[in-house]
C-alpha positions, 0 to 999 in steps of 0.5 A, a space after each residue: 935932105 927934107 926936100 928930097 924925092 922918094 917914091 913912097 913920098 911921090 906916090 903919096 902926093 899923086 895919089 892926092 892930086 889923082 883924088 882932087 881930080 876925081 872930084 871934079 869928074 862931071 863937072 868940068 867937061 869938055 876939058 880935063 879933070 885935073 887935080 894938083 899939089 904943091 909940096 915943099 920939105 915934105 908938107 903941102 903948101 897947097 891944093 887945087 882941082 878944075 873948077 866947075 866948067 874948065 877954069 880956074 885950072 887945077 894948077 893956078 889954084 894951087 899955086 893961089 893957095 900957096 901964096 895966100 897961106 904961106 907968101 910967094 917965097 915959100 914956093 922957091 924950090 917947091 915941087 908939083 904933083 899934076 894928074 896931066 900935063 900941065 897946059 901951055 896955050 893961051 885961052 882963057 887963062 894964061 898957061 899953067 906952066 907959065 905959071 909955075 915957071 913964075 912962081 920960081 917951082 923947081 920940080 914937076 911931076 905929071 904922070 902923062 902927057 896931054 894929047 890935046 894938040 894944043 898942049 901934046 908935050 909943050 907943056 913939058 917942053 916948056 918947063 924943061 926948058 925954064 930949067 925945071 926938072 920934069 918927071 913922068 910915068 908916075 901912077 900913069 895908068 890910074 892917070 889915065 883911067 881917071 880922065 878915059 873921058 877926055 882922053 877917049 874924047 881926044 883920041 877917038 873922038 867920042 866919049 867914053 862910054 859906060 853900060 851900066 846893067 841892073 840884073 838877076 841871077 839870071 840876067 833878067 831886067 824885068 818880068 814878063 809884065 815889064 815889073 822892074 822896081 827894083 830888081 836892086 837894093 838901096 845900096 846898089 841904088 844910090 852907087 848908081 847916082 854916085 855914077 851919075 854925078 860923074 858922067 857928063 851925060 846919062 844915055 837911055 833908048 826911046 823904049 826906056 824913055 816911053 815905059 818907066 818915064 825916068 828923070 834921069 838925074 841925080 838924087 840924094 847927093 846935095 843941092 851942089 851936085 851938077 846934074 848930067 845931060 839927059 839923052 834920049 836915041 830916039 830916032 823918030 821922036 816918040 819921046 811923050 810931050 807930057 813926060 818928065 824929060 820933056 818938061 823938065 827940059 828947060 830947067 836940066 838939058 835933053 838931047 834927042 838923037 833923031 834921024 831925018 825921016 823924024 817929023 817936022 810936027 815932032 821936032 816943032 813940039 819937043 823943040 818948044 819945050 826946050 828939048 835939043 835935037 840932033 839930026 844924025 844919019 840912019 843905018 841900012 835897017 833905017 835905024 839911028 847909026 849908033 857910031 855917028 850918034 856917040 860921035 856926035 856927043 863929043 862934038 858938043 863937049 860931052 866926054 863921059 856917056 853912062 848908059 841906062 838901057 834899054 836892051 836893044 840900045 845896050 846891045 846895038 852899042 856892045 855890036 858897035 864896038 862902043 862901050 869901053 866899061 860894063 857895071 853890072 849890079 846883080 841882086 840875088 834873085 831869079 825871074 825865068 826866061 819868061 823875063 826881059 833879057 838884059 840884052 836884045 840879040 846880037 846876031 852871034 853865031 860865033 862865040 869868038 864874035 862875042 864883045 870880050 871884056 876883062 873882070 877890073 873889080 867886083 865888091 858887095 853893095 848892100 845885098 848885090 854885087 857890083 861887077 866892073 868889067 873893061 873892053 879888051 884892046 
């Protein structure tokens, strides 16, 4: 039959839906990012990924596609490939699989179930029970990698969480007189803003923020691009009035972390340029809880966090068991112990206390090497 399943013709439309979703990553946040096909007799009818804040669903433009392309009948019988369960709550739309049960679908393919407690398999349950056949486990694992962020986010109630290093040879940031532009090439440069464009947020410690007075957004990619939360652990409220973060919080939001012991002055004068502020508890050496600070990210729909340094933020996260990806750019020089460790002390005396991360992928960009490397369960 023309309509019939293989898995060499599955894994071809799953990977697509996983493509679509892709494109949607930083754009859609808190929810997930979801991409979906439509496929009968081998051809596809039509396509859709999360609109640009959550809704439309990927679902619900895809059937809309359909019907403007090929008319209402041509969806009798057809097939789904959906990254995620398909949602059954009403919100603000109706649900996608009251959708795709009304648009007469015979076949869903989703590889994973959705764990939000809204949906957590009512969503399958739904369609089951409407008569349509439900397959899962497909491309599970890339399902899953694809939407950490949202998955991390309802699971553990936090972003996930990406430490992005740019080093020597020797592990080194900079010189001993702070020179850091550019330790990477062009290449290696922009890889970077492609990083951004996909996180929700981008992270950086006050020292950062102080020293290179970064923008933090994403350059070189469009005007379309959604540029990401700037966010600064920034516990006393040393970020500078005059620089850029701080006037350009009006126009691309800034989030401060802060403890109490922060300043009614510093808190009045950031406010009124529009800098958001985030009260949240101090450690036993007085410094901002790290945990309680990334938690509090989540709260405000923050799902993928993408730090940028500096060495002792990045090392306080690594200690606090709260960076799930390391992306470390490595240029093919050499700066001496005189130079600025990529990390600050972790306190180990034990080499089995070390953070342990498995090797995922490692290519040539430009002139550097791009490692990826994930936490260990």
């Amino acid at each position: 039959m023309a309509n019939a399943a293989t898995p060499a013709g599955d894994a071809r439309w799953m990977r697509m839906a996983l493509g679509l979703a892709a494109r949607s990553l930083g754009r859609v946040a808190p929810n997930p990012a979801v991409g979906a096909v439509i496929v009968r007799d081998g051809r596809v009818l039509g396509r859709g990924a999360t609109a640009p804040g959550g809704r439309p669903h990927a679902e619900a433009l895809a059937l809309a596609q359909a019907r403007e392309r090929y008319g209402e009948a041509a969806l009798a019988g057809a097939t789904a490939f959906v990254s995620l369960e398909p949602c059954a709550h009403h919100g603000q739309t109706p649900p996608c699989a009251e959708a795709l049960t009304a648009a007469a679908i015979s076949r869903v393919v989703s590889p994973i179930e959705d764990p939000d407690p809204r949906v957590s398999g009512r969503g399958f349950a739904a369609l089951r029970q409407a008569g349509i056949a439900v397959e899962t486990g497909l491309m599970a694992a890339e399902a899953r990698r694809l939407n950490a962020g949202f998955l991390t986010a309802i699971e553990l109630g936090r972003p996930f969480l990406t430490l992005k290093l740019a080093v020597t040879l020797d592990g080194r940031i900079a010189t001993r007189q702070g020179d850091s532009r550019w330790i990477t090439g062009h290449e290696a440069r922009r890889r970077v803003h492609l990083m951004r464009a996909k996180a929700d947020a981008i992270l950086v410690g006050a020292g950062t923020a102080r020293a290179d007075d970064p923008m933090l957004d994403v350059r070189g990619l469009g005007p379309d691009v959604t540029q990401p939360v700037r966010v600064v652990a920034d516990g006393s409220l040393s970020l500078p009035e005059a620089g850029r973060l701080a006037r350009t919080a009006q126009t691309q939001p800034v989030h401060v972390l802060h403890h109490a012991r922060a300043t009614t002055e510093r808190r009045a004068a950031l406010g009124e340029l529009g800098v958001t502020l985030a009260e949240t508890p101090a450690d036993e050496a007085g410094l901002l809880d790290l945990t309680a600070a990334i938690h509090a990210l989540a709260m405000v729909g923050l799902t993928r966090v993408l730090c940028e340094g500096g060495g002792r933020l990045a090392a306080g996260l690594l200690a606090a068991g709260l960076a799930d990806e390391i992306v470390i750019f490595t240029a093919g020089r050499a700066i001496g112990g005189d130079g600025l460790a990529a990390l600050a002390s972790l306190g180990l005396d034990r080499l089995a206390d070390a953070p342990d991360f498995a090797l995922e992928h490692e290519e040539a960009v430009g002139g550097d090497v791009m490692t990826v490397w994930h936490r260990r369960a």
